[in-house]
C-alpha positions in Angstrom: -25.5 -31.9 42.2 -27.8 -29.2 41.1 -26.9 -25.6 42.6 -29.8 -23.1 43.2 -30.8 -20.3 45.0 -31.8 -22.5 47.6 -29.2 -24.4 48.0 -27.5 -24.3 51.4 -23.7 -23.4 51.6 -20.9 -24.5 53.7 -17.2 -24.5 54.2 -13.8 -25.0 55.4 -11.5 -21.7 55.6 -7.5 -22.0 56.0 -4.8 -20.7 54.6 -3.5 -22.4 52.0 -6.8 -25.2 51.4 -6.0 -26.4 48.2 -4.5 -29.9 50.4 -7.9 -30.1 52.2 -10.3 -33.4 51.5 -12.9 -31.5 53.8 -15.7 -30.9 50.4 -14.8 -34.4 49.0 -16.4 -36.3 51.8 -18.6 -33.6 53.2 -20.2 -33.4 49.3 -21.0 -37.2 49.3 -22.7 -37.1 52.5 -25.1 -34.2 51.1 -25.5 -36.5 47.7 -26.3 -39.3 50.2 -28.8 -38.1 52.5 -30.2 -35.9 49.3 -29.7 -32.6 51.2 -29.8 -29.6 48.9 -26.1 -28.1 50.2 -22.9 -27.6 49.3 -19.3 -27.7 50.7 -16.9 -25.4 49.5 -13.1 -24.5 50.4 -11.8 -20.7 51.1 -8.4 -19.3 51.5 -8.7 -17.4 54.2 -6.0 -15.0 55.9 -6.2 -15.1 60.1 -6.4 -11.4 60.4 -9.7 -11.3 58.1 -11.6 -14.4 59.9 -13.0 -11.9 62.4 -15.3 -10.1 60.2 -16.0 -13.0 57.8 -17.3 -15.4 59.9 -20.7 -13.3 60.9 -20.9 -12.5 57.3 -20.8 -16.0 56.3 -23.7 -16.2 58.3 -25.5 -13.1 56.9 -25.2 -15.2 54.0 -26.9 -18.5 55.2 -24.5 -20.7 55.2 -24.9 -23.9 57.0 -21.4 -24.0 59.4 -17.8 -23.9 58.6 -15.0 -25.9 59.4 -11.3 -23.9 60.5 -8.0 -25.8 59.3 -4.3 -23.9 59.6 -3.7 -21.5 60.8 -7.1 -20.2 61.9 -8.2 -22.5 64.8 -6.7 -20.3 67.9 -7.7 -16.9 65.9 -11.4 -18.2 65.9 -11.0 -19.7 69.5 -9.6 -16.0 71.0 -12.3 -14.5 69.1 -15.4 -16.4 69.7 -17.6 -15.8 72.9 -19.6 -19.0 72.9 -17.5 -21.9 72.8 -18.8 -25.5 73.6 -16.8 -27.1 76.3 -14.5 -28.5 73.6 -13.3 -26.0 72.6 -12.5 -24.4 75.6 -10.5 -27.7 77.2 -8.4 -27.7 73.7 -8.0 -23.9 73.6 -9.4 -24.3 69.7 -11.7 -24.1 67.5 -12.3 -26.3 64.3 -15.7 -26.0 63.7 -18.6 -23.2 63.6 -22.1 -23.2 64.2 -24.2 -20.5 63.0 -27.3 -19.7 65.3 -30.7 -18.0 64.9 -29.9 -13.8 65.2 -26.7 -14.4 63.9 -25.1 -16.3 67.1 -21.8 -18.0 66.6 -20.7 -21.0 68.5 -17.2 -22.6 68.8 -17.0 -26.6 68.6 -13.2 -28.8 68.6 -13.9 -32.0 66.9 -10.6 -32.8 66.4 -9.9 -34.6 69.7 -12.7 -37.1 69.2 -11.8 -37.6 65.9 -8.8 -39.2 67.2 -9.7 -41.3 69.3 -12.8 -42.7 67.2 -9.8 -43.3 64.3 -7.6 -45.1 66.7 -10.0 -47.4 68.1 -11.2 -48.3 64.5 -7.4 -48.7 63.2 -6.1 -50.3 66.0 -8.5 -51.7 67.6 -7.5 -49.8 71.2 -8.1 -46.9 73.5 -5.6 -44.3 74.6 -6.5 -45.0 78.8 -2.8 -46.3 80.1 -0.6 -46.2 77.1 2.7 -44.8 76.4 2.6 -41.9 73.7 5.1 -40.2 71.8 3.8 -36.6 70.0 6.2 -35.6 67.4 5.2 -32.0 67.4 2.9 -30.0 69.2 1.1 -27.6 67.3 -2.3 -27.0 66.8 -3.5 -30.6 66.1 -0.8 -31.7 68.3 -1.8 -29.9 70.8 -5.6 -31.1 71.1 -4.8 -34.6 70.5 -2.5 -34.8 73.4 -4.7 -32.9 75.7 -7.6 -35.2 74.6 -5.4 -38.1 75.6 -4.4 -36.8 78.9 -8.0 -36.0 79.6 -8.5 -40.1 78.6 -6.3 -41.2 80.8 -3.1 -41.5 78.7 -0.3 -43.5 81.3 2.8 -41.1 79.5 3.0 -38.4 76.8 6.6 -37.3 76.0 6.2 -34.3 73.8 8.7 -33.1 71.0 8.8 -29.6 68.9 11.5 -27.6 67.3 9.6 -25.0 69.0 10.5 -25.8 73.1 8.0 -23.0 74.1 5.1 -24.8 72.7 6.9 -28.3 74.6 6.8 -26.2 77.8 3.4 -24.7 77.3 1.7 -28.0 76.4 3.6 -30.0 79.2 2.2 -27.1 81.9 -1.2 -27.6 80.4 -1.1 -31.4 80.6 0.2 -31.3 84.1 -2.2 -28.9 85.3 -5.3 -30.5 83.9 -4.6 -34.3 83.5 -2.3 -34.3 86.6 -2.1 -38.4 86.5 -0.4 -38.2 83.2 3.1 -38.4 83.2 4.6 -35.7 80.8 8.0 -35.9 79.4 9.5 -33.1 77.6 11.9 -34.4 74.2 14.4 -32.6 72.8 14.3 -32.0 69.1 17.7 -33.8 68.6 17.3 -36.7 66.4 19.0 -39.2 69.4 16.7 -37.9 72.0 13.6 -38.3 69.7 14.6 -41.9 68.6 14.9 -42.4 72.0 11.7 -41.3 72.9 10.2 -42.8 70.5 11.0 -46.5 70.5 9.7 -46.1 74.6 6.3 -45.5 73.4 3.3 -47.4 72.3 1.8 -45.8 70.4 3.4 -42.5 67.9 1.6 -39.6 67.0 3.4 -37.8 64.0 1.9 -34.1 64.2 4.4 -31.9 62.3 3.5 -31.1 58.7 6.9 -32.5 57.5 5.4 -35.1 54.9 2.6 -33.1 53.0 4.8 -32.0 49.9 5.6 -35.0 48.1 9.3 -36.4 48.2 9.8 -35.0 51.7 12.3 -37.5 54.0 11.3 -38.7 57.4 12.0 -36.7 60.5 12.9 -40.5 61.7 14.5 -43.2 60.7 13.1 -46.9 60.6 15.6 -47.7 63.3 13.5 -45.3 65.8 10.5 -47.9 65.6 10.1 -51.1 66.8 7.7 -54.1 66.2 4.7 -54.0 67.8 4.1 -50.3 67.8 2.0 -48.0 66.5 2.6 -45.2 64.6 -0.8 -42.5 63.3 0.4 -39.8 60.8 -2.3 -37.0 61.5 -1.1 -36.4 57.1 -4.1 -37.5 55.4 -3.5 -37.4 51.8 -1.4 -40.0 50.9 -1.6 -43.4 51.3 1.6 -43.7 52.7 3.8 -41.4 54.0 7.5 -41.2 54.4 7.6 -41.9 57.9 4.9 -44.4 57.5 7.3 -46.4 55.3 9.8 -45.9 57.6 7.7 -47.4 60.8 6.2 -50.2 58.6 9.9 -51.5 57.8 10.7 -51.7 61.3 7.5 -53.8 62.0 5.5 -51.2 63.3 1.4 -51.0 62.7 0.3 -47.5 60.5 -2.3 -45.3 59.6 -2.4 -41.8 57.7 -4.9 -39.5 59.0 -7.9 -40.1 56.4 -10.1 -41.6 59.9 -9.0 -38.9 62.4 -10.3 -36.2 59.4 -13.9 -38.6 58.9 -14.8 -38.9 62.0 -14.2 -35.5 63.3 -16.2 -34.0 60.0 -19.1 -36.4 60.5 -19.4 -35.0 64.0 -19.3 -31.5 62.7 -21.8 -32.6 60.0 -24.1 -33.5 63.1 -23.7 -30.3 65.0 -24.3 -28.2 61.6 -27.3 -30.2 60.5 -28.5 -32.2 63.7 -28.7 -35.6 61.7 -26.2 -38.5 61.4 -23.8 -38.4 59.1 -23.7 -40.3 56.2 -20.0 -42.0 57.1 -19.8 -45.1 54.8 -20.5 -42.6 51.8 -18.0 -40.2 53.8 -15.1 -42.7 53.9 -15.8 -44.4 49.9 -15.4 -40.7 48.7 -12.2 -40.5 50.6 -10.8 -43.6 50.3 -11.7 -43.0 46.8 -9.9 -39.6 46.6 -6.5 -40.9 48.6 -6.8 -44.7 47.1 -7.9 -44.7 43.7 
């Protein structure tokens, strides 16, 4: 990659970044489609994304991505927000428009879905989910679920007022859906979770290495499905856990291609290069 002056700059901004994968594939689709760009990573407080992001684009950069915990301070201050945003009440990806113009995008929702129908081979429309925590990822997963026709979401936090706040938004916009709310007492979850189909595991319990499973191998079943929204490991520890019950599993590397290949697109207005996307992770998490 050879840098210049008119080289085109992009990012993802978080706080911490150091786990994000975000430049890894993002750089191999600009090698592959011979753009002259980069993708860079930025540690970025909430209270100073305000001001940054229109300087970002004084600067030229192409778009930016938003990871932890700077989705909801983006979505409350942005003006423009595509209708993706608005229905998750988030914002992972910016736009930068002519004059300066910022716009709001959520990729994260169909993300999901694309990386559930390629691991599992299945839609969301009918199923029975269980959401082991409901924060910001959480969150828009589920409500992209309800709004695909989900048959029942049972939700789970250590953090009921999110549970309640989720459950109310899933109620009032999916009203079909059946919503349970889980207690976060290790019987009720098991519970919970051996009734569903498929298991979304959204806390960040899992990204430090050596960390346990929230649950044990006897809360699975054979013939589930378990998708650990944790993307940098191969396996995870509630992965194994899942797998040794019988249960199908996938870390988070699709969810995290697919929904950067469609912020690619809005940033650039091309396809994205995804086969050079997923080798560079694959490469990264695999070996």
């Amino acid at each position: 990659m050879q840098i210049s002056g008119l080289t085109r700059p992009f990012a993802v901004l978080g706080h911490p970044i150091d786990h994000s994968l975000s430049p890894v594939m993002h750089n191999a689709a600009f090698q592959s489609l011979r753009m002259d760009a980069v993708y860079l990573a930025f540690d970025v407080r909430p209270e100073r994304l305000p001001s940054l992001l229109p300087a970002l684009a004084d600067l030229g950069f192409g778009g930016v991505n938003l990871t932890v915990p700077l989705k909801e301070t983006a979505f409350n201050d942005l003006s423009d927000l595509d209708e993706s945003a608005r229905r998750l009440g988030a914002v992972n990806t910016v736009q930068f428009l002519a004059g300066g113009a910022l716009r709001g995008y959520n990729t994260d929702g169909d993300g999901f879905l694309a990386a559930v129908a390629e691991a599992f081979g299945i839609e969301v429309a009918g199923r029975s989910l269980f959401f082991l925590g409901t924060g910001g990822a959480g969150r828009a997963v589920a409500l992209t679920c309800a709004a695909s026709g989900a048959g029942r979401i049972a939700l789970s936090d250590i953090d009921g007022r999110r549970v309640d706040q989720l459950a109310a938004e899933i109620a009032g916009n999916a009203p079909a859906v059946e919503v349970a709310k889980v207690a976060p007492e290790l019987a009720a979850q098991q519970r919970a979770c051996r009734e569903a189909e498929l298991i979304v595991h959204c806390t960040p319990v899992g990204m430090k290495p050596g960390e346990p499973s929230l649950l044990p191998s006897g809360a699975f079943r054979s013939g589930q499905m378990l998708f650990d929204l944790i993307y940098m490991y191969p396996e995870t520890a509630i992965m194994r856990a899942a797998r040794e019950a019988g249960a199908l599993t996938v870390n988070g590397l699709g969810m995290l291609l697919h929904q950067g290949a469609r912020a690619f697109t809005i940033w650039t207005g091309r396809p994205a290069a995804v086969n050079a996307m997923r080798s560079a992770l694959q490469q990264k998490v695999y070996g």
